[in-house]
C-alpha positions in Angstrom: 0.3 1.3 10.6 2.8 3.2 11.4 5.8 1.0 9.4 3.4 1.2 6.2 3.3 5.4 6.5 7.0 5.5 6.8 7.5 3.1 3.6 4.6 5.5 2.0 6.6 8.6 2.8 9.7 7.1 1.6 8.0 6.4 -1.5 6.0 9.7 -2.3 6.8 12.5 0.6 4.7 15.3 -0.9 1.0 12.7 -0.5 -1.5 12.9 2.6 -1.2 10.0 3.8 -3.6 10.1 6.2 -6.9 11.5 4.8 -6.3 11.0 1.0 -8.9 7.9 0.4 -8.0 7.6 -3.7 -4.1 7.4 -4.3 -4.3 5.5 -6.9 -7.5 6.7 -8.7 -6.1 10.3 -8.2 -2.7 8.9 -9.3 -1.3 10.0 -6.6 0.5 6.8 -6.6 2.0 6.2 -9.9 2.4 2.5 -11.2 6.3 2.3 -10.5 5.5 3.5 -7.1 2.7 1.1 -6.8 5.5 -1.8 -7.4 7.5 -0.6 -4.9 5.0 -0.4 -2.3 4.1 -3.5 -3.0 7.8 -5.0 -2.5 8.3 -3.1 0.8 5.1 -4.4 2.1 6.4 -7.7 1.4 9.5 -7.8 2.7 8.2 -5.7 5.9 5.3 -7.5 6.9 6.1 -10.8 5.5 3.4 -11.4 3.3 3.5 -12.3 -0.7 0.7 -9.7 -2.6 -0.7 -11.8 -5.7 -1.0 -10.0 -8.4 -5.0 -10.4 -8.4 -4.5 -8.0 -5.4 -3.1 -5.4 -6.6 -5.9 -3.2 -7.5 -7.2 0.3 -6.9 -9.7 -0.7 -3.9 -6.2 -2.2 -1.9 -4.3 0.6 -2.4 -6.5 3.9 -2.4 -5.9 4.5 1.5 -3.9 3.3 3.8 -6.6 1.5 5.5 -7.4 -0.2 2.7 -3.6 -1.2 2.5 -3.7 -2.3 6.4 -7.4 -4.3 5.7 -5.3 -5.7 2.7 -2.1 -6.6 4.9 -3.8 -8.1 7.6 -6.0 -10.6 5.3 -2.5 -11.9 3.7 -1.1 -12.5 7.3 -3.8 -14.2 8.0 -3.5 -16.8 5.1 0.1 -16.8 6.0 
C-alpha cells in the first residue's frame, strides 16, 4: 500500500489519502489524473487495468485501488 500512496501523492499532494473514501466522486481525482494513476499502477505492480475497470467504485479509496490491484495480480 504503501508504493500506491507514494504514486498518489506524486499525482495530487494536497488529497487525504488515507480517509477520503470518494476521490473520484468528489473529483478529487480529476480524469487526466485518473490516466496517470492508472499507468503507474501498471508499470508498478505489473498488472494491465482494462478499461471496463476503470470506474468510480476502483478508484474512490485507496482500498478500493489495493482490492482492485490485488484481483488483477491474481489473473496475472
Amino acid at each position: 500500500m504503501d508504493e500506491l500512496l507514494e504514486i498518489l501523492n506524486d499525482i495530487n499532494p494536497d488529497a487525504d489519502y488515507e480517509t477520503n473514501e470518494h476521490l473520484v466522486d468528489d473529483e478529487i481525482l480529476t480524469s487526466f489524473e485518473l490516466v496517470m494513476l492508472v499507468t503507474q499502477i501498471s508499470d508498478e505492480f505489473g498488472v494491465s487495468v482494462p478499461s471496463e475497470a476503470i470506474i468510480p467504485e476502483n478508484f474512490n479509496s485507496v482500498r478500493a485501488m489495493m482490492d482492485l490491484i490485488e484481483r488483477l495480480q491474481e489473473d496475472e
